[in-house]
DSSP file (Angstrom, degrees, kcal/mol; ACC not computed):
  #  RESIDUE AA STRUCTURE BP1 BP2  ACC     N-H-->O    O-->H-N    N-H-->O    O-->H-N    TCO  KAPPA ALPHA  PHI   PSI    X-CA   Y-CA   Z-CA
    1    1 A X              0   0    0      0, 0.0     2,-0.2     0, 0.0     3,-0.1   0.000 360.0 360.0 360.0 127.4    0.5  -21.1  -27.8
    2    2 A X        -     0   0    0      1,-0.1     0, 0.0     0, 0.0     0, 0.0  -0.517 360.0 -98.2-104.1 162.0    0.9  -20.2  -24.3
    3    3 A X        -     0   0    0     -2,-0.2     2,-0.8     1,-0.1    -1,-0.1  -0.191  42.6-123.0 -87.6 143.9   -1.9  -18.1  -21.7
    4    4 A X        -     0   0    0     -3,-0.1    -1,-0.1     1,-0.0     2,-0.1  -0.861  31.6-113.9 -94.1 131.4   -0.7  -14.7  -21.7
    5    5 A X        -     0   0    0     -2,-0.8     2,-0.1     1,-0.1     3,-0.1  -0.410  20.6-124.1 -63.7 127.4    0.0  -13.9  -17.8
    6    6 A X        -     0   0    0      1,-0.1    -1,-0.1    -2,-0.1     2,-0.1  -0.523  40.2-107.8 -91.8 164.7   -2.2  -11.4  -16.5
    7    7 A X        -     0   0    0     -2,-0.1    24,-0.1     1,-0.1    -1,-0.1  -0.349  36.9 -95.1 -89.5 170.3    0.4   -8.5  -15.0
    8    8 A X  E     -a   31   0A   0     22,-0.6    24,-1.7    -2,-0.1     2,-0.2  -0.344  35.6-124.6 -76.6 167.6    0.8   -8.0  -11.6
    9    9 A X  E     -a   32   0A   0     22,-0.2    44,-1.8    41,-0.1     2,-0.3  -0.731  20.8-178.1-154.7 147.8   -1.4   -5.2   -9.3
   10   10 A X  E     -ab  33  53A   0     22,-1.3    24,-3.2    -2,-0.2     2,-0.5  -0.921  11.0-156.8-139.5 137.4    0.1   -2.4   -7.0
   11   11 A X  E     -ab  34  54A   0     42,-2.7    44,-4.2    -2,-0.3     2,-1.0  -0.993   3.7-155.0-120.7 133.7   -2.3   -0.1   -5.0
   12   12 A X  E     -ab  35  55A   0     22,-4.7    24,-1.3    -2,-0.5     2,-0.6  -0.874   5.9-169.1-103.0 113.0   -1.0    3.2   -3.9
   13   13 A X  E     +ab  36  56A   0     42,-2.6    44,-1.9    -2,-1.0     2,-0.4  -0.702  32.6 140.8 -80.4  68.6   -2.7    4.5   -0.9
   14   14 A X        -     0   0    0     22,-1.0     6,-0.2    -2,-0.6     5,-0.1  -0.931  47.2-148.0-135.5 127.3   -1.5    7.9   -0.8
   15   15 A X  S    S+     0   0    0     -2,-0.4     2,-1.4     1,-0.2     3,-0.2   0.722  79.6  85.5 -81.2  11.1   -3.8   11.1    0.2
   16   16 A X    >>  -     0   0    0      1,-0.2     4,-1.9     2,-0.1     3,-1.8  -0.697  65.7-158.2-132.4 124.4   -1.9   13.5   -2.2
   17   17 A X  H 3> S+     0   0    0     -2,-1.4     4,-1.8     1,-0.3     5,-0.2   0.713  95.5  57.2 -32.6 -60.6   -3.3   13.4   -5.9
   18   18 A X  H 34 S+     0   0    0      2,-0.2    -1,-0.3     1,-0.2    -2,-0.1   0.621 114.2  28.3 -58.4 -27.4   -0.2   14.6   -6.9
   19   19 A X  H X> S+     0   0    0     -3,-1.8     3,-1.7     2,-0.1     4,-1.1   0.895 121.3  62.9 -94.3 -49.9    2.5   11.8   -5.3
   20   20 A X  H 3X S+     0   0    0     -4,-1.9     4,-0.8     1,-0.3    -2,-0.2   0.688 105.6  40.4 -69.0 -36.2   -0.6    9.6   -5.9
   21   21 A X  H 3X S+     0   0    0     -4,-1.8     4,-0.6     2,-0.2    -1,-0.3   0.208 116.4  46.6-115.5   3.0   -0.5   10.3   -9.7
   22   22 A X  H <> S+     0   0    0     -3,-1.7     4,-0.5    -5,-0.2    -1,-0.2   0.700 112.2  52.3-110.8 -35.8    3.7   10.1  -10.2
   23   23 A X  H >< S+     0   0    0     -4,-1.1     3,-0.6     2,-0.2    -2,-0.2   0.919 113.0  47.4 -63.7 -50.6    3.8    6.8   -8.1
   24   24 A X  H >X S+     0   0    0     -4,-0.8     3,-5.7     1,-0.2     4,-2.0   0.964 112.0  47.3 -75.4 -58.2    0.9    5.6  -10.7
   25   25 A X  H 3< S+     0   0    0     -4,-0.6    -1,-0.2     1,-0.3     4,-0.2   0.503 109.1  53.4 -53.0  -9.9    2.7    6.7  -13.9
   26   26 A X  T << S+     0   0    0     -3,-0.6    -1,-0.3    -4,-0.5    -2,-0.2   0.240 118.8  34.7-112.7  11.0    5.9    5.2  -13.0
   27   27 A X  T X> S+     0   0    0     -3,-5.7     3,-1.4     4,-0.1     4,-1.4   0.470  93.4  81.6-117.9  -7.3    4.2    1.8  -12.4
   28   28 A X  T 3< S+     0   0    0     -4,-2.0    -3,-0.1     1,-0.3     5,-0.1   0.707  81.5  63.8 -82.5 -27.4    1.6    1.7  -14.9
   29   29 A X  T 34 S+     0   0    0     -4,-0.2    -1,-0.3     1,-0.1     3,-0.1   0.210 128.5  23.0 -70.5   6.3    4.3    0.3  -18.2
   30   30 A X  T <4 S+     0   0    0     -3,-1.4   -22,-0.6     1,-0.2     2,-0.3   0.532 119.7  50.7-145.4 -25.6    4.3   -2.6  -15.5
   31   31 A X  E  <  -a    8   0A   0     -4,-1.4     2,-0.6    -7,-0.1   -22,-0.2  -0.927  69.4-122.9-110.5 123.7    1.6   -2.9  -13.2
   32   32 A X  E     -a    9   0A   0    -24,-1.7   -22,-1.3    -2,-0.3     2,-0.7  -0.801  48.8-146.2 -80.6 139.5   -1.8   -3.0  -13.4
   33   33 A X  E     -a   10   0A   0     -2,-0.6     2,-0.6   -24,-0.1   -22,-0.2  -0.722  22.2-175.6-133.4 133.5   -2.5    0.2  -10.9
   34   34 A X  E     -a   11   0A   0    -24,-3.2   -22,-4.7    -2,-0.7     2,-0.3  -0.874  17.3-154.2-116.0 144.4   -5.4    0.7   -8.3
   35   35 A X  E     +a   12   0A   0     -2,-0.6     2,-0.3   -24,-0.2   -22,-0.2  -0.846  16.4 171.8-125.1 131.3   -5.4    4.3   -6.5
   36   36 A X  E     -a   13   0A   0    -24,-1.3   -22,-1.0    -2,-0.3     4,-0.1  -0.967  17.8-163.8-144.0 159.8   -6.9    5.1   -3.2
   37   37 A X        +     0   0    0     -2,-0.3     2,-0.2   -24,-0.2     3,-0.1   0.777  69.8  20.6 -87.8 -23.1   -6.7    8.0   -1.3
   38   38 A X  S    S-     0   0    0      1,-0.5     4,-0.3   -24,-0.1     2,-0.2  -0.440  76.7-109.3-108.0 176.0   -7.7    7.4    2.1
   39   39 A X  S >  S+     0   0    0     -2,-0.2     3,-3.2     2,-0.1     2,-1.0   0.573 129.0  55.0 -72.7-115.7   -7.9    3.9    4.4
   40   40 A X  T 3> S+     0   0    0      1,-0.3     4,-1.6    -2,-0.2     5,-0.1   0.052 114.0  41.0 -11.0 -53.7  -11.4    4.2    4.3
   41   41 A X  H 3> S+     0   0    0     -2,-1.0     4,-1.9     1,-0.2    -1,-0.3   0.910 117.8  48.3 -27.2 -54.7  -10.4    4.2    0.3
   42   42 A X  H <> S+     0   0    0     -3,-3.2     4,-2.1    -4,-0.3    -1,-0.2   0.787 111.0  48.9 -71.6 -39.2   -8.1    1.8    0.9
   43   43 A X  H  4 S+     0   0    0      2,-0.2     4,-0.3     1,-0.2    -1,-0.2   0.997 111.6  46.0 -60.7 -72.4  -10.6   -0.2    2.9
   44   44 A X  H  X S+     0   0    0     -4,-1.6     4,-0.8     1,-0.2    -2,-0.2   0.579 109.9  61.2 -28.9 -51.6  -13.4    0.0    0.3
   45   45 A X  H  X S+     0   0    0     -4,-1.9     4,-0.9     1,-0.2     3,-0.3   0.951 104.7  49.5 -42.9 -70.5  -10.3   -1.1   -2.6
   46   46 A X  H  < S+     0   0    0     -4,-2.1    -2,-0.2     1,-0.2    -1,-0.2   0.402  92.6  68.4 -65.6   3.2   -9.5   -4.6   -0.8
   47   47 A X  H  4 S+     0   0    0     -4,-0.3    -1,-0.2     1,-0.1    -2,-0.1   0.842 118.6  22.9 -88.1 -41.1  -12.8   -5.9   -0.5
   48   48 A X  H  < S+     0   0    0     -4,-0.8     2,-0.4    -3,-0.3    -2,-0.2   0.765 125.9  31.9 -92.6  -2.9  -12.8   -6.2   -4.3
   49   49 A X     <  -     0   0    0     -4,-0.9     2,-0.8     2,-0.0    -1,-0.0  -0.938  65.6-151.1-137.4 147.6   -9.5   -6.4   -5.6
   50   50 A X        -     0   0    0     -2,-0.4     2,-0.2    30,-0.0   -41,-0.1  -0.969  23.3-136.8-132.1 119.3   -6.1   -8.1   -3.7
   51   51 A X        -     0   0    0     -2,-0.8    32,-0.2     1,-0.1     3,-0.2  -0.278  18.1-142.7 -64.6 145.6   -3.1   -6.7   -4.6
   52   52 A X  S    S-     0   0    0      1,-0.4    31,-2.7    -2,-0.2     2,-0.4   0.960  97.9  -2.8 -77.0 -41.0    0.1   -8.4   -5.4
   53   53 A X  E     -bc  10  83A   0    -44,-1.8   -42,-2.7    29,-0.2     2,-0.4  -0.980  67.6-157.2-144.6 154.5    1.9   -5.4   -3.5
   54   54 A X  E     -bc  11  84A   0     29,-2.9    31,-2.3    -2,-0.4     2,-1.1  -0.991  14.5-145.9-143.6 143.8    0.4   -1.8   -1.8
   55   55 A X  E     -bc  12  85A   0    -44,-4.2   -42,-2.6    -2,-0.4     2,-0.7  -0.900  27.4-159.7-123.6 102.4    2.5    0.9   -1.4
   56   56 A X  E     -bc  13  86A   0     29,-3.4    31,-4.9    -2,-1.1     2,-0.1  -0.717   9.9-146.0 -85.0  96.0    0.9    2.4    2.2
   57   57 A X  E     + c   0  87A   0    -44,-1.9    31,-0.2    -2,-0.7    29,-0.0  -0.480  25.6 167.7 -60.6 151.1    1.5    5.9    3.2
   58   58 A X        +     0   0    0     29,-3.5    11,-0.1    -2,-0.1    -1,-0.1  -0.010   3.7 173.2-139.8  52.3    1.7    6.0    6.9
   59   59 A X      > -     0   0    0      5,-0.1     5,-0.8     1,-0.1     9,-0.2  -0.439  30.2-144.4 -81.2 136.9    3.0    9.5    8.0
   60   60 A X  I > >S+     0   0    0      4,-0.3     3,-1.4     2,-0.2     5,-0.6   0.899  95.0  68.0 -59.9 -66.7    2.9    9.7   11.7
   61   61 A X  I 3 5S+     0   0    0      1,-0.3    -1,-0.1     2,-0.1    -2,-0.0   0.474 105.8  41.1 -60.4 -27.0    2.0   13.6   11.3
   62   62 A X  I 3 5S-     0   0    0     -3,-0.1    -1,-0.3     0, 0.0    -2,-0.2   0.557 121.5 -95.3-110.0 -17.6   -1.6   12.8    9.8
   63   63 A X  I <>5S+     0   0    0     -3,-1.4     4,-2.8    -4,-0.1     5,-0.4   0.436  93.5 123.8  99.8  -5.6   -2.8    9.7   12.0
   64   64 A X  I  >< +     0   0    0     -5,-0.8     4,-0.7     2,-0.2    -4,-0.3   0.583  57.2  62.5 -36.6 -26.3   -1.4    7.6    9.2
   65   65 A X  H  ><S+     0   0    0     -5,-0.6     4,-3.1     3,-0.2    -1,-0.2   0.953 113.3  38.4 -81.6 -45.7    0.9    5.6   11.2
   66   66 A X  H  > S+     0   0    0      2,-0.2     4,-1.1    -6,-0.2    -2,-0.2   0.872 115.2  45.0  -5.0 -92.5   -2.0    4.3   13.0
   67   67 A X  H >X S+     0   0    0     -4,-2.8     4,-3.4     2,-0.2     3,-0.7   0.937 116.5  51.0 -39.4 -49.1   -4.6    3.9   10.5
   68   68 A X  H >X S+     0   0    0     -4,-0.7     3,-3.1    -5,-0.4     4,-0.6   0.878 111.0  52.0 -69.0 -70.9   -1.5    2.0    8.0
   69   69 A X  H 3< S+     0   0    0     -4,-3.1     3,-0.4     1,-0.3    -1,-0.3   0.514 111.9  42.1 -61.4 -22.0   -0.6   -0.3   11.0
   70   70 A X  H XX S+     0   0    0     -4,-1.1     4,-2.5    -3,-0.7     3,-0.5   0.822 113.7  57.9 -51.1 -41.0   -4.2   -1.4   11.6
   71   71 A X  H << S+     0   0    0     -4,-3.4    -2,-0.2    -3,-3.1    -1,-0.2   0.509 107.8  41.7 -84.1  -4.5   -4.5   -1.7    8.1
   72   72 A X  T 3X S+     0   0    0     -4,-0.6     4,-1.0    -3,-0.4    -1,-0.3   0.310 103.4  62.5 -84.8 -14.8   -2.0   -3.8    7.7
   73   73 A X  H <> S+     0   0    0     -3,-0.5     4,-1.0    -5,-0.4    -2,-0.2   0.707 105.9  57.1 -83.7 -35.4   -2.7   -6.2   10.8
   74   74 A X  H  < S+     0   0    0     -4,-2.5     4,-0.5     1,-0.2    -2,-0.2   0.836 102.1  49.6 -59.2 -29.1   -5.9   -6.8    8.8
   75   75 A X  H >4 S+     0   0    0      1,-0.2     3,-2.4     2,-0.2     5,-0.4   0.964 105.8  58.2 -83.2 -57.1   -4.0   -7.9    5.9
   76   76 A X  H 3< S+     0   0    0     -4,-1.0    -1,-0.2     1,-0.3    -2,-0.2   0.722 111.9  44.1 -45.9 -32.9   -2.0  -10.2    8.2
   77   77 A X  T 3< S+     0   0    0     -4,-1.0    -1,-0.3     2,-0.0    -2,-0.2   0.746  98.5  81.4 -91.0 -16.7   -5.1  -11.8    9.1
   78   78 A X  S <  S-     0   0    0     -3,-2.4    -3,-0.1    -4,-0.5    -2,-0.0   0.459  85.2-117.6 -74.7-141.2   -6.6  -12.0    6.3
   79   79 A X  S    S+     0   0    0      2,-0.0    -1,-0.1     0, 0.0    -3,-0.1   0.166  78.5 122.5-120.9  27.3   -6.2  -15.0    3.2
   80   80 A X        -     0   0    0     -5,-0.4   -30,-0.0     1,-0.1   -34,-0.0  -0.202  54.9-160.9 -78.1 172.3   -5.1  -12.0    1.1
   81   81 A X        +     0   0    0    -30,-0.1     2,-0.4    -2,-0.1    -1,-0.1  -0.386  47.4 137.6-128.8  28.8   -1.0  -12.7   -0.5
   82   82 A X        -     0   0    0     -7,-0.1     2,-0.6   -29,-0.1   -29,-0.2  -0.769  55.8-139.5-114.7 141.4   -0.7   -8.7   -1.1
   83   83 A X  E     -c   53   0A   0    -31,-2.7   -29,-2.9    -2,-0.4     2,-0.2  -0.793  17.0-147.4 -87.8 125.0    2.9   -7.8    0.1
   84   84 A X  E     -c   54   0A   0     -2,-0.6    21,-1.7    19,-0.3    22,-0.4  -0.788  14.1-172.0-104.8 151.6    2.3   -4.1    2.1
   85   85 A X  E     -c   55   0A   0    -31,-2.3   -29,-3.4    -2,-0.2     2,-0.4  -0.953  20.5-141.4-143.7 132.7    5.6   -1.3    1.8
   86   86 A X  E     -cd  56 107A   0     20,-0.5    22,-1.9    -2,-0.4     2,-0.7  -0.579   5.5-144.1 -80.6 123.5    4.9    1.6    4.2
   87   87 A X  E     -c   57   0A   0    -31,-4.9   -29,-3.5    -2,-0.4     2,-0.5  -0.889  22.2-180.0-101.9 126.4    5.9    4.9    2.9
   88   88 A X        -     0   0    0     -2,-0.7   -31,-0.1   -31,-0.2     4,-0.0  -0.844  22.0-140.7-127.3  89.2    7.3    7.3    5.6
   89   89 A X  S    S+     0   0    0     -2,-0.5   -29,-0.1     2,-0.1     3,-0.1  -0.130  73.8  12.8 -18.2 161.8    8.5   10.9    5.0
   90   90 A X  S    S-     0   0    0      1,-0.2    -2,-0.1   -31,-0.0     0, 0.0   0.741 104.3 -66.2  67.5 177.2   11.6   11.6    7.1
   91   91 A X        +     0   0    0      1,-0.0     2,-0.7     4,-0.0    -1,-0.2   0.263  69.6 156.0 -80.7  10.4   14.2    9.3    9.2
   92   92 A X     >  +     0   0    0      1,-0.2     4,-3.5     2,-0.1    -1,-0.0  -0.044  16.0 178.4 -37.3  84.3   11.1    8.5   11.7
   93   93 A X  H  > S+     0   0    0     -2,-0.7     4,-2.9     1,-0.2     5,-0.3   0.986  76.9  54.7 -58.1 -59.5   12.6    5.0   13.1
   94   94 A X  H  > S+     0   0    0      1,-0.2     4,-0.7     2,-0.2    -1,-0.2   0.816 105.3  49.4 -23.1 -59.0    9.9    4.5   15.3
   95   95 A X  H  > S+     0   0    0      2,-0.2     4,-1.9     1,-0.2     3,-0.4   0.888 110.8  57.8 -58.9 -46.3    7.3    4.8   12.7
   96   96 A X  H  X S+     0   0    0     -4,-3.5     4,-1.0     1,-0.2    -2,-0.2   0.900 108.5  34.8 -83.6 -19.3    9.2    2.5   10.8
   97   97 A X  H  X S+     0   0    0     -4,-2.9     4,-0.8     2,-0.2    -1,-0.2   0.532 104.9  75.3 -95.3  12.2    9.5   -0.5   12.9
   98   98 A X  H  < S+     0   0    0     -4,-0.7     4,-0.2    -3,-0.4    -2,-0.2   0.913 109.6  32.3 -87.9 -42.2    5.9    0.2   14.2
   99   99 A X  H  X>S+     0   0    0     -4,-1.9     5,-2.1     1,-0.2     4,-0.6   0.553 116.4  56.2 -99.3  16.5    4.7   -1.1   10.7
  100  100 A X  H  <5S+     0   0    0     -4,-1.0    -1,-0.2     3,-0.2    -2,-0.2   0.722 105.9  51.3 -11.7 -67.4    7.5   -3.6   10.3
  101  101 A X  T  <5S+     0   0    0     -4,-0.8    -2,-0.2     1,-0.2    -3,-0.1   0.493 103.3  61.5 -80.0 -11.7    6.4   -4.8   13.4
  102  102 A X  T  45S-     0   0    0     -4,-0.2    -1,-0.2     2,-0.1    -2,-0.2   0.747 124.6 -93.4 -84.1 -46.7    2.5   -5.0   11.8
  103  103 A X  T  <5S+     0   0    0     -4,-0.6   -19,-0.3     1,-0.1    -3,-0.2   0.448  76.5 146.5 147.1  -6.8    3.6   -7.3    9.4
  104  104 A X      < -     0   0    0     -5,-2.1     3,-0.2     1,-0.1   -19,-0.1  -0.209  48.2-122.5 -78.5 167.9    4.6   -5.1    6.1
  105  105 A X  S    S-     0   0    0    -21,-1.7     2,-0.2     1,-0.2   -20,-0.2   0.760  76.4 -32.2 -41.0 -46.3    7.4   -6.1    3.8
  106  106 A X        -     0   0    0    -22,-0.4   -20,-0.5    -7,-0.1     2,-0.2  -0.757  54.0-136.1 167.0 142.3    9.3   -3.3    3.9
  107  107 A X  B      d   86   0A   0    -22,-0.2   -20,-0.2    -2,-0.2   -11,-0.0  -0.651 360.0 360.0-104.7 152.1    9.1    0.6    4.3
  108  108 A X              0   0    0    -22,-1.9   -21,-0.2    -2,-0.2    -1,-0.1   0.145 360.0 360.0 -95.4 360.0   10.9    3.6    2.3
């Protein structure tokens, strides 16, 4: 009889409930799924839990791009495995190779 594999973990960092909570329902048949709303959230999330992947907003427009690229240099440093993809409204290139350039996986 073989170990049943526990499933793999996604954290959505996204500050509106509403994306937060469509992102969650469309991973959850697959994912174990951890929700924050903030970095500070987001901060507060990783001390206990490492994710396999975290799906980072980073909009430029809110101070997001910022925050996510710190928060993601942290991750780089850390001994965490968690794969980051930056989520960016609009064709902002800039925004997107600023956390490319942090270290995440890959942005939409």
């Amino acid at each position: 009889m073989s170990a049943r594999k526990p499933r793999p973990s996604v954290a959505i960092v996204e500050p509106d409930a509403a994306v937060r909570q469509r992102l969650a329902a469309g991973l959850r048949g697959e994912f174990s799924v951890l929700e924050a709303e903030d970095y500070d959230g987001a901060h507060r999330l990783l001390q206990d839990e490492t994710p396999d992947i975290l799906l980072l907003d980073a909009e430029p427009d809110r101070g997001g791009l910022k925050r996510g690229v710190e928060l993601i240099r942290e991750l780089e440093q850390s001994e965490a495995d968690t794969i980051v993809i930056a989520m960016i409204a609009g064709p902002q290139k800039s925004a997107a190779l600023k956390v490319m350039e942090a270290g995440a996986y890959d942005y939409f």
